[in-house]
N, C-alpha and C positions, 0 to 999 in steps of 0.2 A: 504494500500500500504506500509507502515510502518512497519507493522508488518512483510509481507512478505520481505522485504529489510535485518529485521532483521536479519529471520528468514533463509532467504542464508546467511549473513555475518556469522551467529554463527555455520551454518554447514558446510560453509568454513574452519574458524577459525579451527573446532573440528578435520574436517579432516587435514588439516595440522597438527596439534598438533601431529598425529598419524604417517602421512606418511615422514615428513621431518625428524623428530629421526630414524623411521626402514630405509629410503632410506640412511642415513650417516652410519648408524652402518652399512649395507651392502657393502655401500663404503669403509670402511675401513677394513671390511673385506676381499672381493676383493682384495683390496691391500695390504693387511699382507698377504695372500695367494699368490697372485704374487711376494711379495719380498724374502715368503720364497722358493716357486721354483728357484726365480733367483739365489737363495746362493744354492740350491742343483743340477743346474743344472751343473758344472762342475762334480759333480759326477758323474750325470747321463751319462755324455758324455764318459765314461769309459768303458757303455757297446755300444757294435758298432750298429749302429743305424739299421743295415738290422734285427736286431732280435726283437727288441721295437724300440718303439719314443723314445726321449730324455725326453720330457715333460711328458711321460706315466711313463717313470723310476723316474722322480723328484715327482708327484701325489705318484705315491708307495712309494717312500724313507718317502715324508710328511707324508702320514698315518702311516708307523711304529714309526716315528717318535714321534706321537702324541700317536700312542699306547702305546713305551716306556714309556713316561711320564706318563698316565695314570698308569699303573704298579708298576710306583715308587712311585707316590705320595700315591698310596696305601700299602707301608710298613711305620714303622715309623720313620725311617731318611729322606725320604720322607714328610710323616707329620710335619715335622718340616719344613724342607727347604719352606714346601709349606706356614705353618703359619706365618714365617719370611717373605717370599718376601708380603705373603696378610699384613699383620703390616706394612711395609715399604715403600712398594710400590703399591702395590694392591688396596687395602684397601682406598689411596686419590684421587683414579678414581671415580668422577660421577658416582654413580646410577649403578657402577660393583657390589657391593654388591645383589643388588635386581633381577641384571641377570643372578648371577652366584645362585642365592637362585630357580630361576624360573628354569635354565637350571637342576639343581637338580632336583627338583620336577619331571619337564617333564621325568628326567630319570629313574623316579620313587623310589626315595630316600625317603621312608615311615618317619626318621625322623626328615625330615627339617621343621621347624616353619613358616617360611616366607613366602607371598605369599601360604599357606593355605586357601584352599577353605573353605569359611562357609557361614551361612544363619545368617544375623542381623535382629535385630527386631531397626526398624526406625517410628516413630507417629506408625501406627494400621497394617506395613506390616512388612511380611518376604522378607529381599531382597537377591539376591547372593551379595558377598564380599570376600575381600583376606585379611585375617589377616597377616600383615606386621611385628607387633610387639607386645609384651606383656611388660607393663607397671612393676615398683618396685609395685605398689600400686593395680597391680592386672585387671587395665583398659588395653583396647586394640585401639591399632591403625590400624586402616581396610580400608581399598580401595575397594571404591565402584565403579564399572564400569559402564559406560553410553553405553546400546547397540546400534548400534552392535559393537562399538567399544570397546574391553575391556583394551588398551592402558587408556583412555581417561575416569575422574572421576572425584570424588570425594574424599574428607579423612574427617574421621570422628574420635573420637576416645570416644570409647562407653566403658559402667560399663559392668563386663565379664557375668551378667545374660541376657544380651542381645547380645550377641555374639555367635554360635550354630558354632562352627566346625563340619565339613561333611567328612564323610570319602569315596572322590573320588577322583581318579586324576586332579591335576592342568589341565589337557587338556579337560576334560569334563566339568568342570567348565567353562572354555574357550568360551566351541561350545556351552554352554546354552548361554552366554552372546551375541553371536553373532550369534546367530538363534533366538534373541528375547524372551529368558525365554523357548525354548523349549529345553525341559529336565531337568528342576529346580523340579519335581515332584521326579525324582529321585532323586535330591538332599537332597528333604525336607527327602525321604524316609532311607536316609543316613547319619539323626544328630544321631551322639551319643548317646546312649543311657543315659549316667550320665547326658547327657547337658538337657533331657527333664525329668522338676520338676513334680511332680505329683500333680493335680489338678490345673497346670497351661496350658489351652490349647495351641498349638503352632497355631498361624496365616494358 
């Protein structure tokens, strides 16, 4: 009976752990998206409403909006203004780093480091893992996910001969972790070629 008591507490816990971080960052989303219509809505009101909504002209304005900025931060007065406000401002936000390294990835930014998908070698398995960092001395700091939830893990930080980067998107990486390893065959089938030593067989 103990065990089973556990056994809901700790898969309570895990789920919270998951859902109360994405339910706030949606909350606040939400409402940066609502305050920034509210500051574009006097625009909007400019065009007479028998042609569009109001709130259909502020969604548009927001989008180019966002688009503009995309644009610029890709020239390089751009890249700077962008590396200055991430140093200053950015950069002392909780765990912005790590979402802004995943929201990359997903967008399929071939060379971001962070949150890279690979397979580690742990006691006698290969498991899937998100390499987070790379060490001065050559070790890694990887995140290991607990499925199905791939929020919610582990940190280890492993010697780099035990560490296998895969070359797949952070999002298939993902749907293995939370379809319970299916699809991890194609991940084994995507280490690097350099990462697999000869006469070392891989798990």
């Amino acid at each position: 009976m103990k065990t089973l008591a556990d056994f809901l507490r700790m898969t309570l816990v895990g789920g919270l752990l998951v859902v109360l971080p994405l339910w706030v960052s949606l909350l606040l989303l939400f409402k940066a998206i609502k305050g920034a219509l509210a500051v574009l809505q006097p625009i909007a009101k400019l065009v007479p409403q028998k042609y569009v909504h109001h709130d259909v002209v502020a969604l548009c304005l927001l989008v180019l909006i966002c688009f503009a900025v995309g644009l610029l931060i890709r020239t390089e007065l751009g890249r700077r203004i962008g590396d200055w406000l991430e140093h200053h401002f950015l950069g002392r936000i909780p765990g912005l780093s790590i979402v802004q390294s995943m929201i990359r990835q997903l967008a399929g930014a071939k060379d971001e480091q962070s949150f890279q998908p690979a397979l580690v070698e742990i006691e006698e398995a290969l498991v899937p893992a998100f390499i987070i960092e790379k060490h001065t001395d050559g070790q890694f700091t990887v995140f290991v996910s607990s499925s199905p939830t791939p929020m919610a893990g582990a940190i280890y930080i492993l010697q780099p001969e035990r560490v296998h980067p895969v070359d797949v998107p952070l999002r298939k990486a993902m749907v293995c972790v939370t379809k319970w390893g299916a699809g991890a065959a194609a991940m084994r089938a995507a280490i690097r070629p350099q990462d697999i030593k000869e006469g070392q067989p891989m798990q």
